[in-house]
C-alpha positions, 0 to 999 in steps of 0.5 A: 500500500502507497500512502500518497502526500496529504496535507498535513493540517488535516493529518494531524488532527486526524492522528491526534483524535485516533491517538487519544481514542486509542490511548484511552482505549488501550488502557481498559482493555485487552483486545483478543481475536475472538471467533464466535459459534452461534445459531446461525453457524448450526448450534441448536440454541444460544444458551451454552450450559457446559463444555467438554472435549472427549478422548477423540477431541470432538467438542460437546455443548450442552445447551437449553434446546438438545446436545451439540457435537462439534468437529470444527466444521458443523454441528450435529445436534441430538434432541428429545423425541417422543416416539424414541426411547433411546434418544435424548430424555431432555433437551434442557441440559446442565452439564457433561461429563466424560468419565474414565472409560470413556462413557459420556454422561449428560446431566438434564434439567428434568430427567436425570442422567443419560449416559450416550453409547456412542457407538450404537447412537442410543441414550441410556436413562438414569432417571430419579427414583425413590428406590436406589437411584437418583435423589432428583431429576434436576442435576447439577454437577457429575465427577468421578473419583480415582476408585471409579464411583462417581459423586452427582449433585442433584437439585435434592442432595449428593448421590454417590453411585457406584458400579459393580460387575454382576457377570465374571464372563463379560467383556465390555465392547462399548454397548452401554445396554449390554454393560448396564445389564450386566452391571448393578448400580448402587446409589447412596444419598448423602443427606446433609440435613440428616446428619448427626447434630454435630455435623448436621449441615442446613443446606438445600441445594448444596454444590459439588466439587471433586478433582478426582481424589477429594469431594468437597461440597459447598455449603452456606456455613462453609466448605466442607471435605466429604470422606467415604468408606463403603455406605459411611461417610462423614464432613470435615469443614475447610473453610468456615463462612464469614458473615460478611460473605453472605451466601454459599461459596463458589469452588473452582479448581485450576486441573493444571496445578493444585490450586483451587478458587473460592469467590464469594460477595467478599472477592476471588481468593486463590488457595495452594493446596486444599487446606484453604488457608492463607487465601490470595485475593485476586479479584473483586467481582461486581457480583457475588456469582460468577464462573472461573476458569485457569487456562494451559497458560496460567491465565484466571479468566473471570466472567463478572456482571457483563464484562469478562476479566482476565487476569495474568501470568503478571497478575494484573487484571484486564478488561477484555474485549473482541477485534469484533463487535459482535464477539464483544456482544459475547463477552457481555453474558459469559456462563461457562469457560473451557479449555481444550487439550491444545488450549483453545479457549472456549466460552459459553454464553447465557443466549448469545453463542459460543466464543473461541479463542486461539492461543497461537493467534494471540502471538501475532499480538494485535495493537491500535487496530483502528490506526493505518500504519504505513511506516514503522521504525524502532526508537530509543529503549525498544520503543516503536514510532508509527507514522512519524507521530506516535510513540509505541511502549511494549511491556510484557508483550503488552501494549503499556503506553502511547504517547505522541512525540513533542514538537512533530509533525508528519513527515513522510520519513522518520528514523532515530539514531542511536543517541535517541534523536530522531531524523525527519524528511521535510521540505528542502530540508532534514530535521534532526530532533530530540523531544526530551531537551524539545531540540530542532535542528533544520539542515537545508539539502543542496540545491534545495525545493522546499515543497520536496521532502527527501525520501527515504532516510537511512542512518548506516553504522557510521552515523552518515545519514543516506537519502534520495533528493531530487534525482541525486542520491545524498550523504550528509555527515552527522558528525561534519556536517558536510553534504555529498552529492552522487549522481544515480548510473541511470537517468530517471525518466521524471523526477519522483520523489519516491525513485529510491525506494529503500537502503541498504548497508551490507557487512563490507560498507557497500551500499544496495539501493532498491529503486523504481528502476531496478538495483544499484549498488554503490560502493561509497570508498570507490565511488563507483556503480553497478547496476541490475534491472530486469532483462527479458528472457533471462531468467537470473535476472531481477525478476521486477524493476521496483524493489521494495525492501532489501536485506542481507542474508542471515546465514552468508550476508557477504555472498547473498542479498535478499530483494522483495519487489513490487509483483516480481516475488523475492530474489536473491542475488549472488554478489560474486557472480551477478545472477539472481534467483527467483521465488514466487507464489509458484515455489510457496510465497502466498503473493509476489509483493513483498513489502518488507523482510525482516531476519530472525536469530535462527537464520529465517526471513519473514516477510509482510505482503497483500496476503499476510506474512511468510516466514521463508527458510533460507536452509531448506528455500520453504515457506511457512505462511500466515493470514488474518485466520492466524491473528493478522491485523489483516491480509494486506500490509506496507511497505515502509511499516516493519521493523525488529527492536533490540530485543528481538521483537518484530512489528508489521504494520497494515491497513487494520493496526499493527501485529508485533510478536516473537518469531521464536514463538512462532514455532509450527504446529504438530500434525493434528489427529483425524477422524472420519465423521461421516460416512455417505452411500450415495451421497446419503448419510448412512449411520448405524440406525439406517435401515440395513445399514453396513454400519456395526457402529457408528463410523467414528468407531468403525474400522472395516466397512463391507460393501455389496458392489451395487454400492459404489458411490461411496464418501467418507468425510473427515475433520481434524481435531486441532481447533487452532486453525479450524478452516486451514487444515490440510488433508491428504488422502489415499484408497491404497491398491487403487490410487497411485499415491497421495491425492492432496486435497487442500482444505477440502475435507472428503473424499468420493469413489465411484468405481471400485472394482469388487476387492479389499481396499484400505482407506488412509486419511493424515491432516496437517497445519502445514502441508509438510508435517502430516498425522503421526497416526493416519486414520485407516478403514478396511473397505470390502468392496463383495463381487456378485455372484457372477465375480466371485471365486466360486463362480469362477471355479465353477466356470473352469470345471464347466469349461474343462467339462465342455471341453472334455465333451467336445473331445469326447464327442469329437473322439465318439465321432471317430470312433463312429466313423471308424465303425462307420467306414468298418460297416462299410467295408464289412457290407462291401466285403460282405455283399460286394466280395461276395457277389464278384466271388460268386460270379468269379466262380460263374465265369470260370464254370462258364468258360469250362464249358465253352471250351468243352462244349458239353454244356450250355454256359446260357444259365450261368450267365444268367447268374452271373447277370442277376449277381451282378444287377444285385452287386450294383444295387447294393452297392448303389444303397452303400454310395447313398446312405454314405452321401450327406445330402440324402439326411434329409427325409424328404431325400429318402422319401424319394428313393423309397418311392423309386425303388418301389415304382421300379421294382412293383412295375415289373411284378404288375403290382399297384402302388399305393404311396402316402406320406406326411409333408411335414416328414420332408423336413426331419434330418436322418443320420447315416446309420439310422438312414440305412437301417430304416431304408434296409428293413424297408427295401427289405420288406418290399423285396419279400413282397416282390419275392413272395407275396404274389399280389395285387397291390401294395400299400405303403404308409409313413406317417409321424405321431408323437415324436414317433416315426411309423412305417406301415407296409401292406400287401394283399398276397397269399401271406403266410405262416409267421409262426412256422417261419423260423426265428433264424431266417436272417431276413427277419432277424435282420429287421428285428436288429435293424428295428432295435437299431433305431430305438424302436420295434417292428411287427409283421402280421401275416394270414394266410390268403389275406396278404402281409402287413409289416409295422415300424415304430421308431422315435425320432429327435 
């Protein structure tokens, strides 16, 4: 930020009206960067009762509308409701408490105790009851003492409960049903008003304090240590109310040291030890009731009438307020405190909310937050000067004084000597001033303008006195007084004021000038120049031509020179060889302006930009930034407001105060825990109550997840319990065997998988406050993805043992195939061998007889012939029938059909027989194999041949018909017929039929009378 010339009338009476409303200010009030938690950030109800951390580091607010369960990001918020026994029993709730084994017990207004299983998100109820079980309904307070038992304070009196295991066998899992089953509860009441006389108590409300080991109880009259044994038990008193105290006593106990509080109308007294004695006042409180809190630090917070006190380490007693309005509206009706395990603070209010504090943000501590400070230089004894005008005192890392110095006014550059005196830019001139002996000394510059301020003042370690003037760089002498004018190694385009920028002095004398145009370095002794600018295409030159700020390296200052420049990052320059090394938002830099670089004592520059500060270490070239979450005045900063004191302090300036701080307390966070909160099937939350649901227990406590593999959009969410930089919290996550490696997902908090492929996965999730350092101890969920039934191993094996039995079947068919060829082609050439051979040995034996007897001529050879001739018409039919039935092309029916109906027509023809053929259509379309075709084909022609043979008929009818999957073949004749019984079983006609027949699968029959023809019937079934 540039702040341009005003004129300085009216900039006066602005700073002096802003110093006196901040010196006021500053001395009632502690300002503190409070967060606020209301309703309108998902907390069911303004009145915050109680507040507690569990082992798991969620945060829980009892409130007067349900219970409230905080991850640093959303609430999740449990409520009564009538139809449900296992929920809340009351929405108005007192306290909480979370006991040894990790059980959280919820103190109500009307309905006793409920203890919240966690896992299985159900309320157990401890009512009041008159026979062994609570005195009231209305609780006050619950604690646990070292031997387990615990002591409630109730609206009637103290119960003390203990808890006995009535099963040997059980093992607690963390059901709370199943551990009250198997465990008896024992109430004792301890009743005050019906002690023995001599202990008796008057008391009807009495309150309860323990911290772990004693029990003391308030009382009107007192305070009073409570000793149990078994069902006795009796008072000692402690502390005895005086009767200006008037009323009952308030304890508080500090749970990181043994001190306790007592406050009554009469003050705040701190106790060491629990004898209270020799009482410690600390504070007086506008009203006699109040709430008391000791935080990680050792701070006393004080909630009194509408303010809040803090009293600390020093003890002295501030009034606090909020950098914000509406915090402040907070801190007027405070009614709880609670400090976390990573001392965030964490204050309930009576209607309005919930304030945070963040302990780390308090180091960046915060001052004058309504001034603009566009320039910062360090003055005598630590003191800091803002704006030219006002003087700044820190003591105890507290703003302590602000006062203006004496006879000044605004001057565009200030900076102070070591003799206390301040050296001022004005108009042609420097002013050197002292305000304690009111001194002014005015030195006119050379060649003096007097409407010219010179810009900017450096004093080096000489006590010479450096400026800007005019187009001309000055030395002025403190000591001589004499004037030296230097002429820059380039010429400026106009005449800016403003052209050099900052100075520089490094360990050799040289000089470094950070201008608008570009580096220079003047080496006084020598009077000589050299010059860096920024040179197109050569990326080891300066990265921009305006330079900002300049500093000296913290671990080599004669080698390196560090550069902040207006848009170009931060360089470095090697001064032995010239080249300059560049660092922007692309190496970790959060923005490319660097107004101001400031070292520290371990060798680490931390910078101020339009986007907060960065600490950058020069060792390993990493960046640690911070922004206004962090407890910055704001993201933007100026160029001329930082400066580091004598004792190490650093102050940066901006448009919303001044932050000063420690660097060595800037130290960074640890990797914080982590937790999956939430768990989604389809972008539906899916908890253990959900319907058929893959949840056992709730995800917090869920380690495996098992998943049909329909269920494959899935979404876990995470939050990491380190409530200091809630909202800037790194992530990095990783579905292990399915994703290559990390996926960093910023801030982001969840993670969605769409297609996981059926197996075992494991889920691992880390956090880290840095994006460096991530979670010692990852949060891992086993994630089961089941296949279907089609993806499983049995599936799987079940496809291979089919496999391998298809296979095998085809092999075997394919063999059955051959070997049925092979007994095909061995049929064949036993039918050739049979009938063919047969026939040509019979009618080789024919012709040898016949050609004896032409040679003898003793005979006539007509008859042999004749045989030869018939064998030889019998060999080519037969050998006809071989060639068909072996031909593919006749498997069809409707093929067979027709050489059934031309052998009959051939053969009947010449016997002068009529033919009667009749067959169904629907036969043309079957399929025959080979050797059915030819057993079916032979017993038919078999059949015909005895009618042409024997029959002596007239007509022969043949019908081939289909009737339930079964083929008939009917054959009549109308000839002589004949005696089947007398034909003998051995014919091998007949008996060749039968086997034929049974060939086939089917049977034959043939029905013959004598003198009314022969009837011959085939059945068969057919596929």
């Amino acid at each position: 930020m540039k702040i341009a010339l005003t004129s300085y009338k009216i900039f006066i009476i602005i700073s002096v009206f802003q110093l006196m409303f901040l010196y006021v200010k500053c001395q009632q009030h502690i300002s503190l960067p409070f967060e606020t938690l209301t309703i309108n950030n998902g907390l069911s109800q303004g009145f915050v009762s109680s507040i507690i951390q569990d082992k798991m580091g969620l945060m829980w607010f009892g409130t007067n509308d349900g219970l409230n369960r905080y991850d640093g990001y959303k609430f999740i918020v449990y409520y009564h409701s009538p139809s449900d026994s296992t929920s809340l029993a009351d929405n108005e709730i007192n306290c909480l408490y979370e006991d040894s084994k990790q059980r959280l017990w919820i103190g109500t207004q009307h309905s006793g105790i409920d203890i919240y299983d966690r896992q299985h998100l159900i309320f157990i109820h401890l009512p009041h009851s008159t026979e062994n079980g609570l005195s009231g309904n209305t609780i006050v307070s619950i604690n646990e003492d070292t031997t387990g038992a615990f002591w409630i304070a109730t609206d009637k009196g103290i119960d003390h409960l203990s808890i006995t295991c009535k099963n040997a066998q059980y093992k607690e899992d963390g059901n709370m049903q199943d551990f009250f089953a198997n465990h008896q509860l024992q109430f004792t009441h301890i009743r005050l008003i019906d002690q023995p006389k001599e202990n008796k108590r008057s008391v009807s409300s009495p309150r309860l304090y323990s911290d772990g080991n004693n029990v003391f109880v308030s009382t009107a009259d007192g305070i009073y240590q409570i000793l149990y044994n078994k069902d006795s038990y009796k008072f000692i008193q402690k502390l005895k109310s005086s009767p200006e105290s008037e009323g009952m006593p308030l304890l508080f106990k500090n749970q990181y040291a043994d001190e306790w509080f007592i406050q009554n109308k009469t003050g705040v007294y701190k106790f060491t030890g629990k004898d209270f004695s020799n009482p410690e006042k600390i504070y007086q409180p506008d009203v006699a009731r109040n709430r008391l809190m000791v935080d990680k630090t050792g701070r006393i917070w004080i909630a009194d009438k509408d303010k809040t006190i803090l009293i600390n380490k020093a003890g002295n007693v501030e009034n606090i307020s909020a950098n914000n309005s509406e915090a402040n509206k907070l801190l007027g009706g405070v009614n709880s405190f609670y400090t976390d395990r990573n001392g965030a603070i964490w204050i309930g209010t009576y209607g309005y909310g919930i304030l945070k504090l963040d302990p780390e943000k308090e180091n960046f501590h915060l001052i004058l937050p309504q001034l603009t400070a566009y320039q910062l230089t360090q003055g005598k004894d630590g003191q800091i000067i803002a704006n030219s005008l006002l003087r700044i005192s820190i003591k105890n890392e507290q703003l302590s004084n602000i006062d203006s110095i004496k006879n000044q006014q605004h001057a565009e550059y200030i900076t102070a000597d070591k003799n206390g005196s301040y050296w001022r830019s004005a108009g042609g001139a420097v002013l050197c001033c002292n305000d304690k002996s009111n001194f002014i000394k005015k030195i006119n510059l050379p060649s003096a303008d007097k409407q010219v301020p010179p810009f900017p003042l450096y004093l080096d370690s000489n006590s010479v006195l450096w400026m800007g003037y005019q187009k001309k760089f000055l030395e002025y002498n403190t000591v001589t007084g004499v004037f030296r004018v230097y002429d820059y190694p380039i010429i400026q385009d106009k005449d800016n004021f403003d052209f050099l920028q900052t100075i520089c002095q490094d360990a050799g004398n040289i000089l470094w000038l950070g201008t608008q145009n570009g580096l220079m370095r003047f080496d006084e002794k020598n009077t000589t120049w050299k010059y860096y600018a920024l040179e197109n295409n050569d990326s080891t030159s300066l990265s921009n031509n305006t330079v900002f700020s300049l500093c000296n390296d913290p671990l080599q200052p004669l080698r390196y020179l560090w550069i902040g420049t207006n848009g170009g990052g931060l360089n470095r320059l090697d001064k032995l060889t010239g080249k300059f090394v560049r660092y922007t938002v692309d190496n970790g830099l959060p923005n490319n302006v660097v107004y101001g670089i400031l070292p520290d004592d371990n060798g680490n520059l931390w910078m101020s930009t339009n986007k907060g500060l960065s600490e950058f270490n020069v060792r390993n070239k990493t960046f640690r930034n911070f922004d206004v979450n962090d407890g910055l005045q704001g993201n933007e900063f100026d160029r001329y407001a930082y400066c580091k004191t004598k004792d190490g302090m650093f102050f940066f300036g901006g448009v919303n105060g001044i932050n000063f701080f420690n660097p060595n307390e800037i130290k960074p966070l640890q990797p914080p825990p982590i937790l999956i909160t939430d768990f989604r099937l389809f972008n539906k939350t899916v908890s253990v109550k959900t319907p058929e649901s893959p949840l056992a227990k709730d995800i917090l406590y869920t380690d495996a997840i098992k998943l049909n593999y329909a269920q494959n959009v899935i979404t876990f969410q995470f939050a990491a319990t380190d409530y200091r930089r809630t909202g800037n919290v790194y992530y990095r996550y990783m579905m292990k065997d399915f994703d290559k490696g990390w996926i960093y997902a910023g801030t982001f908090r969840e993670a969605t998988y769409t297609n996981l492929n059926p197996g075992k996965y494991n889920f691992i999730v880390e956090a880290s406050n840095d994006g460096e350092q991530w979670s010692k101890t990852p949060k891992i969920i086993s994630l089961q993805i089941i296949p279907p039934w089609w993806k499983t191993w049995w599936f799987y094996a079940l496809i291979v043992i089919v496999t391998v039995a298809v296979v095998y079947s085809i092999y075997k068919y394919r063999l059955n195939q051959v070997l049925k060829l092979q007994g095909v082609r061995n049929r064949i050439a036993r039918d050739l061998h049979d009938e063919i051979g047969s026939s040509l040995s019979t009618i080789s034996i024919y012709s040898k007889v016949a050609q004896e007897q032409l040679k003898s001529n003793s005979s006539n050879p007509d008859t042999l012939l004749k045989k030869i001739s018939e064998d030889t018409n019998e060999m080519m039919d037969a050998m006809n029938d071989i060639v068909w039935t072996i031909n593919a092309r006749n498997d069809k029916f409707e093929n067979i059909i027709n050489r059934m109906r031309e052998h009959a027509v051939q053969l009947f023809e010449a016997k002068d027989y009529t033919l009667h053929f009749n067959f169904e259509e629907r036969l043309n379309h079957l399929k025959f194999e080979m050797e059915k075709r030819k057993d079916f084909y032979l017993i038919y022609k078999e059949a015909l041949n005895n009618i042409a043979k024997y029959a002596e008929g007239r007509n022969v009818w043949i019908d081939l018909l289909s009737e339930n999957a079964v083929i008939k073949l009917l054959i009549k004749d109308d000839g002589k017929g004949f005696d089947v019984n007398s034909i003998r079983s051995s014919a091998n006609g007949l008996v060749n039929m039968q086997h034929r027949a049974e060939n086939l699968g089917g049977e034959i029959e043939i029905k013959s009378v004598l003198g009314k023809g022969t009837e011959v019937c085939l059945k068969f079934p057919y596929h």
